[in-house]
Backbone as CSV, one residue per row, in Angstrom:
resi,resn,N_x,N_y,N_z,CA_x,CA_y,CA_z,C_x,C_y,C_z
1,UNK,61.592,61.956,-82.906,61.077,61.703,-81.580,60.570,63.016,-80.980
2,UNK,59.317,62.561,-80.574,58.593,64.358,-79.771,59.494,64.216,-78.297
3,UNK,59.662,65.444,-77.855,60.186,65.479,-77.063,58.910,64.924,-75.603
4,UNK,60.011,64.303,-74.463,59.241,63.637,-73.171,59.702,64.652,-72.013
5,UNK,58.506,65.185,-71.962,58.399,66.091,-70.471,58.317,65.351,-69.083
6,UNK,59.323,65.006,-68.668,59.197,64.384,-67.044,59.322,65.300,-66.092
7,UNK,58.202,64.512,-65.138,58.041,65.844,-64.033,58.818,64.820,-62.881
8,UNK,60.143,65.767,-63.031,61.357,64.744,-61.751,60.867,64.514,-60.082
9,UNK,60.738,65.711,-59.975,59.822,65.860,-58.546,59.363,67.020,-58.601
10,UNK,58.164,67.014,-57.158,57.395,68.101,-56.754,57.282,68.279,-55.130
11,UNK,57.681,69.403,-55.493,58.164,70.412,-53.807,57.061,71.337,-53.062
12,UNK,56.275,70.964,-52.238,54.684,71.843,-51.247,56.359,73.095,-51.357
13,UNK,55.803,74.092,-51.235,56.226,75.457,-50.583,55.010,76.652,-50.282
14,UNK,55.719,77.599,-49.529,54.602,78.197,-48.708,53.441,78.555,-49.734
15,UNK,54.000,79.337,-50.833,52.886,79.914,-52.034,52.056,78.725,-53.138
16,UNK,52.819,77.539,-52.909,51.912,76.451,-53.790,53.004,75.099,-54.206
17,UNK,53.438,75.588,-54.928,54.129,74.578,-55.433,55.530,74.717,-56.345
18,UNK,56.772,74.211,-56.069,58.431,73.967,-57.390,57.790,71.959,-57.674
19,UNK,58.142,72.558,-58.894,58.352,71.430,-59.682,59.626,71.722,-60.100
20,UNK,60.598,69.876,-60.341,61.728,70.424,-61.490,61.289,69.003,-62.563
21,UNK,61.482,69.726,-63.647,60.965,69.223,-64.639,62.446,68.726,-65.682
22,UNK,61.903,67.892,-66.032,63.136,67.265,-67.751,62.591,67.516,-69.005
23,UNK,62.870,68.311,-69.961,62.675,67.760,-71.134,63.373,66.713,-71.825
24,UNK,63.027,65.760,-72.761,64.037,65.298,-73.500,63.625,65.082,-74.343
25,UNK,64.521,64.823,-75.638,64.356,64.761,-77.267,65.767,64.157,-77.864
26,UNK,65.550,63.579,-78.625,66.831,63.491,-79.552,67.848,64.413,-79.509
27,UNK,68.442,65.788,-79.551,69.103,66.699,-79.350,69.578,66.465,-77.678
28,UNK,69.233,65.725,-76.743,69.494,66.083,-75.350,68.437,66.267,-74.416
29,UNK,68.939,66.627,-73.449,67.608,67.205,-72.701,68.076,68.306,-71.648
30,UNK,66.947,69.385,-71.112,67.005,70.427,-70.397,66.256,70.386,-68.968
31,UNK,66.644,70.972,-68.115,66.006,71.237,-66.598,65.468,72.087,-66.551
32,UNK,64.669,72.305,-66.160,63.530,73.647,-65.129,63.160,73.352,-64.264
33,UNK,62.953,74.315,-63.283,62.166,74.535,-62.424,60.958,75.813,-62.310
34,UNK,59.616,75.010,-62.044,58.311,75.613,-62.175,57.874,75.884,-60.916
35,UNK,57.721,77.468,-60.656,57.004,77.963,-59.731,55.745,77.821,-60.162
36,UNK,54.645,77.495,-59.065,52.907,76.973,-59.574,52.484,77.477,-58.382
37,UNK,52.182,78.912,-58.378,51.357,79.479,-56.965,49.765,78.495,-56.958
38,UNK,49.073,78.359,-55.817,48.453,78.026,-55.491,47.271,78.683,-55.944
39,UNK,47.121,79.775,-55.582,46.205,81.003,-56.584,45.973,81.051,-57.933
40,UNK,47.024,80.901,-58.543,47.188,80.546,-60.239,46.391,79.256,-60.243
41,UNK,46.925,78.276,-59.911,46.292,77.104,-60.291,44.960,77.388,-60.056
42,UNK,44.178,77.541,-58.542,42.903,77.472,-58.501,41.897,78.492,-59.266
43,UNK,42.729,79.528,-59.908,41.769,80.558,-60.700,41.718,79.452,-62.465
44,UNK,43.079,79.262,-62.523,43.408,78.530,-64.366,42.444,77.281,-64.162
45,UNK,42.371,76.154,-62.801,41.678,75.228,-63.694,40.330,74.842,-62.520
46,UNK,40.056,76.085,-61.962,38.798,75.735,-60.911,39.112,74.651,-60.179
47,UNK,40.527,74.245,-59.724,40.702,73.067,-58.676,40.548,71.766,-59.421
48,UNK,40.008,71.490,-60.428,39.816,69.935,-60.826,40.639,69.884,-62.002
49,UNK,41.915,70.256,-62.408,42.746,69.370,-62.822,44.360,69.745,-61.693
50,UNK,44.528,68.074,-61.844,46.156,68.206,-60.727,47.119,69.285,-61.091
51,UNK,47.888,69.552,-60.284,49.162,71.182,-60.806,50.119,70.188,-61.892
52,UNK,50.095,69.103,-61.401,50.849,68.371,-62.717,50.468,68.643,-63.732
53,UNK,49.137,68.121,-63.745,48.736,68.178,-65.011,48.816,69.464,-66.000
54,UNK,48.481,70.861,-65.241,48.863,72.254,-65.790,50.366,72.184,-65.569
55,UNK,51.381,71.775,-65.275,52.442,71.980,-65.783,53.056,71.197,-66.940
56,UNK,52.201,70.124,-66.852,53.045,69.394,-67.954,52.264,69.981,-69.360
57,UNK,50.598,70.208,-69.319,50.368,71.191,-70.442,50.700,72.159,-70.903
58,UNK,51.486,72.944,-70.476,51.884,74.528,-69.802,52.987,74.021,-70.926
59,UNK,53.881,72.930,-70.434,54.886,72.907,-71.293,55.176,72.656,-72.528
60,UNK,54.124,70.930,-72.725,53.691,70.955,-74.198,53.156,72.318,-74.662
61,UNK,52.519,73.590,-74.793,51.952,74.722,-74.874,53.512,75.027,-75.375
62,UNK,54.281,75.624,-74.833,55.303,76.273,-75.164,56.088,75.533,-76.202
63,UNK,56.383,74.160,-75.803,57.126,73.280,-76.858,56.765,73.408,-78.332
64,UNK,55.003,73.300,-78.197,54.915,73.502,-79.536,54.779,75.081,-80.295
65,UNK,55.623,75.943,-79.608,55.922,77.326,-80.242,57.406,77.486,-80.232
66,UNK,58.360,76.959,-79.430,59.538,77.266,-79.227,60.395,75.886,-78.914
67,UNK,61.581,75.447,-78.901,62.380,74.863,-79.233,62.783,74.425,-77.302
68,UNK,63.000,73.323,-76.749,63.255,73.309,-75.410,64.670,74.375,-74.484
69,UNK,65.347,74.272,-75.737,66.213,75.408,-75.215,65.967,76.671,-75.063
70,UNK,65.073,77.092,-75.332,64.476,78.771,-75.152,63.222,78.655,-74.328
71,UNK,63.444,77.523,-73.608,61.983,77.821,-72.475,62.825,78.180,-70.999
72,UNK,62.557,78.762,-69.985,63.855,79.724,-69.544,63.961,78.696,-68.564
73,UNK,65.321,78.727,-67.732,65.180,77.433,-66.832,64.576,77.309,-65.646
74,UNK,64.047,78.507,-65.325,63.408,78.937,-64.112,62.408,79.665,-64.268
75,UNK,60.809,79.389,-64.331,59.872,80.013,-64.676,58.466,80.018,-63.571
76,UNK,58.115,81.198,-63.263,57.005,81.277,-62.118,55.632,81.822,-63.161
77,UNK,54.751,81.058,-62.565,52.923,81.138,-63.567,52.614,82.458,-62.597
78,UNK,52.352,83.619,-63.515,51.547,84.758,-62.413,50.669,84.841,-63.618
79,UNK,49.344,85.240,-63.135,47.792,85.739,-63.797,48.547,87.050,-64.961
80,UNK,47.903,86.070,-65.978,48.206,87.195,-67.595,48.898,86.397,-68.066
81,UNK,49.695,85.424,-67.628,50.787,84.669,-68.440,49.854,83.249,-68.714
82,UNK,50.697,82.666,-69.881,50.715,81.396,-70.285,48.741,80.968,-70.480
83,UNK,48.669,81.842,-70.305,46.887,81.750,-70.670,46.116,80.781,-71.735
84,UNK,47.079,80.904,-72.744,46.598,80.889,-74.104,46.692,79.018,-73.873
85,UNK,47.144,78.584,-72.841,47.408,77.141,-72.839,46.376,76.096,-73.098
86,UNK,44.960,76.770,-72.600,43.286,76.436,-72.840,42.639,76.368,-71.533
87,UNK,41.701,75.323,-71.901,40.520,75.570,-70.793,40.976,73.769,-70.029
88,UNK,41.361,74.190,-69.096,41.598,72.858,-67.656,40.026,71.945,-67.472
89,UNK,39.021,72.545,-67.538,37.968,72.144,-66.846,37.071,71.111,-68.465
C-alpha cells in the first residue's frame, strides 16, 4: 500500500498558512505540521495552483526519497528549499 497523505486541516496565519498533515501506510502513520508562507507559494507556483495542492506534492516529493518517518514533524517552505518538487504551473 502507497502511503495516503491527508491534509487534516488548514490554519490562515499572519505569514500564509499551518497545515497539519497525516501520513499513512501499512507501518502506521505520522503527523506534521507545514508552515506555507504566502511568498513561497506565490513565487513556487505563480498563484494558480492551491497551497494544498503544493503541500500535498511537496510531500509525495519527499516520500518518494525518504521513508515517512524521517520527514521532520514540523517543517517551514523558505526559497532554496524543496525546489526540486517541479514546475506548479
Amino acid at each position: 500500500m502507497a502511503a495516503t497523505i491527508i491534509l487534516k486541516s488548514k490554519e490562515e496565519i499572519h505569514e500564509g498558512w499551518k497545515f497539519f498533515v497525516e501520513i499513512e501506510d501499512k507501518k502506521g502513520k505520522t503527523e506534521h505540521e507545514v508552515i506555507l508562507p504566502r511568498v513561497y507559494w506565490a513565487i513556487v507556483t505563480i498563484c494558480r495552483v492551491p497551497p494544498e495542492e503544493l503541500v500535498r506534492r511537496s510531500i509525495e516529493f519527499l516520500l518518494a526519497r525518504e521513508p515517512k518517518e524521517s520527514i521532520k514533524k514540523t517543517f517551514y517552505f523558505i526559497q532554496n528549499t524543496l525546489l526540486e518538487v517541479g514546475h506548479f504551473v
